[in-house]
Rosetta silent file (secondary structure, phi, psi, omega in degrees, C-alpha in Angstrom):
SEQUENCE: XXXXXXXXXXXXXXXXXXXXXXXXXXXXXXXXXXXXXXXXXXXXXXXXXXXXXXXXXXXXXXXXXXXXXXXXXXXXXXXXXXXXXXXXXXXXXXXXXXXXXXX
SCORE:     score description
SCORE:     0.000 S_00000001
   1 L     0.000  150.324 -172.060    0.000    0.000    0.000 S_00000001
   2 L  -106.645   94.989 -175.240    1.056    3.562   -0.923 S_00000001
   3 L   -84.832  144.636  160.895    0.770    6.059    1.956 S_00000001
   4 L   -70.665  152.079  173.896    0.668   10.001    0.351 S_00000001
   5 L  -106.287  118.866  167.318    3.339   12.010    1.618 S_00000001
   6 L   -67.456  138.924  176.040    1.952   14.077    4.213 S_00000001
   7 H   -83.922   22.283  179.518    2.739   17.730    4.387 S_00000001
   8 H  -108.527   -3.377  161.221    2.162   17.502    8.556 S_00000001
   9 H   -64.502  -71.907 -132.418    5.383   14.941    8.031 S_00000001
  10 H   -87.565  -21.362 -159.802    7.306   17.298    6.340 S_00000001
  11 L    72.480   35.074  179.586    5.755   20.514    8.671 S_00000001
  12 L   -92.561  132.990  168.998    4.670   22.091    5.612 S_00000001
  13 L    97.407  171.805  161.688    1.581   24.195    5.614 S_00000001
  14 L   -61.210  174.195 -174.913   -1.005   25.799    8.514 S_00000001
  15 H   -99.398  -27.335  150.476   -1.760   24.506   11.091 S_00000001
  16 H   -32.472  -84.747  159.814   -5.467   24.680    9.961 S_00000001
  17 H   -17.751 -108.828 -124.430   -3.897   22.292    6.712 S_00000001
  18 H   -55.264  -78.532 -140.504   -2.288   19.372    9.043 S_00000001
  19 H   -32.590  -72.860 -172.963   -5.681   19.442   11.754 S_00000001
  20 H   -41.191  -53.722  173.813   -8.152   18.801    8.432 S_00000001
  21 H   -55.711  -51.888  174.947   -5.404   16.396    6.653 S_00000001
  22 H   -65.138  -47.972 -166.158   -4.633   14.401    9.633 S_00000001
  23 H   -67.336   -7.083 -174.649   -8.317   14.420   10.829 S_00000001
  24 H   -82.875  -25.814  160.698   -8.901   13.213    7.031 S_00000001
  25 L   -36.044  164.464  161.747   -7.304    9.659    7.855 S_00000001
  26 L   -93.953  135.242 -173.648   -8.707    6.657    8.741 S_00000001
  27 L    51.233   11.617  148.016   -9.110    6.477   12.462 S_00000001
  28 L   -86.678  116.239 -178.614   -7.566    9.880   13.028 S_00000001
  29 L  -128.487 -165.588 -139.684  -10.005   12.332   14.360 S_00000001
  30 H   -94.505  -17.033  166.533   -9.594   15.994   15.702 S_00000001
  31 H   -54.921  -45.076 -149.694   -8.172   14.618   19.455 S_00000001
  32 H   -89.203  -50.262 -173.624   -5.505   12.639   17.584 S_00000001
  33 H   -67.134  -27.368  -24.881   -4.619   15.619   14.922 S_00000001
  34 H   154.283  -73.449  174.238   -4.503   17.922   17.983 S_00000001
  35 H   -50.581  -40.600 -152.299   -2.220   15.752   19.945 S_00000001
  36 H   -79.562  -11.411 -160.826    0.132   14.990   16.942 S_00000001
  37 H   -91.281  -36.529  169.054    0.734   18.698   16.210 S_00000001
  38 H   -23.600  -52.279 -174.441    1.170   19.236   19.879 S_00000001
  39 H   -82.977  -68.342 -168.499    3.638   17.005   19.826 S_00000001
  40 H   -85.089  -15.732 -175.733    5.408   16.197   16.324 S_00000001
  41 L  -126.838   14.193 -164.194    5.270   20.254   15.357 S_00000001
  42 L    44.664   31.816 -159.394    5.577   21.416   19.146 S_00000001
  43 L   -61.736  144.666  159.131    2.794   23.573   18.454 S_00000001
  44 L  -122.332   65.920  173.373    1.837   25.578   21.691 S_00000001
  45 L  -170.771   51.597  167.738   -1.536   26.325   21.352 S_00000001
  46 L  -102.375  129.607  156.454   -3.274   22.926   20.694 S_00000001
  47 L   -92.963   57.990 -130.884   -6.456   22.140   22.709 S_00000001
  48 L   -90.931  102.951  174.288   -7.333   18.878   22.081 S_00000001
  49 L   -51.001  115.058  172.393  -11.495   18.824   21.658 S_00000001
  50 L   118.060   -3.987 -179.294  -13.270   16.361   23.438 S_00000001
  51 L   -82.424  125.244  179.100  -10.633   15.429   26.307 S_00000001
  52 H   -34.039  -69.019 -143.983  -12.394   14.130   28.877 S_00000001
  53 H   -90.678  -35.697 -146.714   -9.850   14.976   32.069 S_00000001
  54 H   -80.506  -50.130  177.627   -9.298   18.457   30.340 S_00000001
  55 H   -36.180  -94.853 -121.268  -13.894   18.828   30.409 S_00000001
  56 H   -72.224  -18.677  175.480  -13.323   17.816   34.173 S_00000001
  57 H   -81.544  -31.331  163.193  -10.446   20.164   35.254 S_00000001
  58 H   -67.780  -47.030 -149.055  -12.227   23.334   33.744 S_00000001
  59 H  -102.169   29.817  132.899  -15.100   22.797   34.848 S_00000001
  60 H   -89.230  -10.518  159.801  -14.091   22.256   38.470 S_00000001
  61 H   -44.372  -66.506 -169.923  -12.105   25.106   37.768 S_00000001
  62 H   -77.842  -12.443  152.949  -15.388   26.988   36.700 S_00000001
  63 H    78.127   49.067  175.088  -16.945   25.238   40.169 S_00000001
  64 L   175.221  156.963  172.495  -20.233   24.127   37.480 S_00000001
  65 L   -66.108  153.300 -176.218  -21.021   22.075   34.361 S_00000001
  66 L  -116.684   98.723  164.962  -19.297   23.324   30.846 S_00000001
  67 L   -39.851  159.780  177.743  -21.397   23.634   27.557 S_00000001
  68 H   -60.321  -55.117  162.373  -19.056   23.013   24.539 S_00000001
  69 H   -10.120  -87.897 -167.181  -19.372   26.834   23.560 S_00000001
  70 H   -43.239  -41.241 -159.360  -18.330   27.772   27.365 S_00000001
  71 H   -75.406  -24.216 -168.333  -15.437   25.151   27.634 S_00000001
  72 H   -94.283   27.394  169.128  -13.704   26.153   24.799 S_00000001
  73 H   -87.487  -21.597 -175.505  -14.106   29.890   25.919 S_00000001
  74 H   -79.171  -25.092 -166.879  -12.279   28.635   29.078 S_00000001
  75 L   -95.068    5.506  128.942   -9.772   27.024   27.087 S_00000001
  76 L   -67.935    9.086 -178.718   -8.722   30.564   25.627 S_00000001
  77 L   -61.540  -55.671 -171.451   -8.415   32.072   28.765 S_00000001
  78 L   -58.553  -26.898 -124.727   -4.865   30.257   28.059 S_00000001
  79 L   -94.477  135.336    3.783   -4.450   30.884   24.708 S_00000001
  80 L   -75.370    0.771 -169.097   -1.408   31.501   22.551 S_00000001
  81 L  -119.846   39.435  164.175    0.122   28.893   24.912 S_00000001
  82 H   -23.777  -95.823  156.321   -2.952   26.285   25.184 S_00000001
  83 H    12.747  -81.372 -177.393   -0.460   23.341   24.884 S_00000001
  84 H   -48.842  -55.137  161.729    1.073   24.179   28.120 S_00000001
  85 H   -37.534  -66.383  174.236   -2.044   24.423   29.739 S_00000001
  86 H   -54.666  -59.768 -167.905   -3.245   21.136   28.809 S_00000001
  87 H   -66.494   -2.983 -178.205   -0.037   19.187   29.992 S_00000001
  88 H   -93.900   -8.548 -179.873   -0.371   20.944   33.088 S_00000001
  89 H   -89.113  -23.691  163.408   -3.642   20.121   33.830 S_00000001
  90 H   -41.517  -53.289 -165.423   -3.069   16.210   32.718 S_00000001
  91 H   -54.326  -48.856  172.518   -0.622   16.567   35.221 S_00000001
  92 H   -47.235  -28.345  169.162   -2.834   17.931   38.043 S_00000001
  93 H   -88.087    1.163 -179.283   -5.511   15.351   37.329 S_00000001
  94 H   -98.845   -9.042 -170.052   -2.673   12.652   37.365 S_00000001
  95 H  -102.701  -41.517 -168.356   -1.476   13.818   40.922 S_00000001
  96 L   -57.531  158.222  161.547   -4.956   14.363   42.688 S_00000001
  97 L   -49.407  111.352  163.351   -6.192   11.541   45.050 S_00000001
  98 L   -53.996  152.519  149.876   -8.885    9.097   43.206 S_00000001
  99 L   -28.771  151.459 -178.478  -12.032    8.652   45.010 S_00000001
 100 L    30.755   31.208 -175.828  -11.614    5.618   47.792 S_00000001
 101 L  -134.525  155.689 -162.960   -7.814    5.731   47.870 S_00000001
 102 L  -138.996  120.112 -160.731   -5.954    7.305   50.531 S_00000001
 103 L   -51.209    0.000    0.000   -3.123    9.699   49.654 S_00000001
């Protein structure tokens, strides 16, 4: 089989370009394109829609449930350095105390 040579390989293009190309795979979707630019182009101001622990840290942050609208208005509060923002809040939800475990 003949994979196309991606311009999000070479780091060619917007960043707009890559999201839509990568989310145009099979079994890539806008979490995954999100992540990879995060990652593979250092981008720092990827938000990656739809992460669960990211939902749950704003909106105990915001002390209330977050419509999509609202969450991603929360997630520019961070914004040009989004990125940053996200690993730190993985981290913070990777550090807190789980429910029935004792720290």
């Amino acid at each position: 089989r003949h994979w196309p040579t991606l311009a999000f390989a070479q780091g060619r293009g917007t960043v707009e370009d890559a999201i839509a190309e990568l989310a145009a795979l099979p079994g890539l979707g806008p979490w995954t394109a999100h992540y990879m630019l995060m990652r593979g182009w250092s981008w720092p101001d990827a938000f990656l829609p739809g992460d669960v622990v990211l939902r749950q840290c704003l909106e105990q942050r915001a002390g209330q449930p977050l419509r999509p609208r609202e969450l991603i208005a929360a997630a520019e509060h961070f914004a040009p350095y989004r990125s940053y923002a996200v690993l730190q809040l993985w981290r913070e939800a990777a550090l807190k105390p789980r429910k029935g475990t004792t720290p």
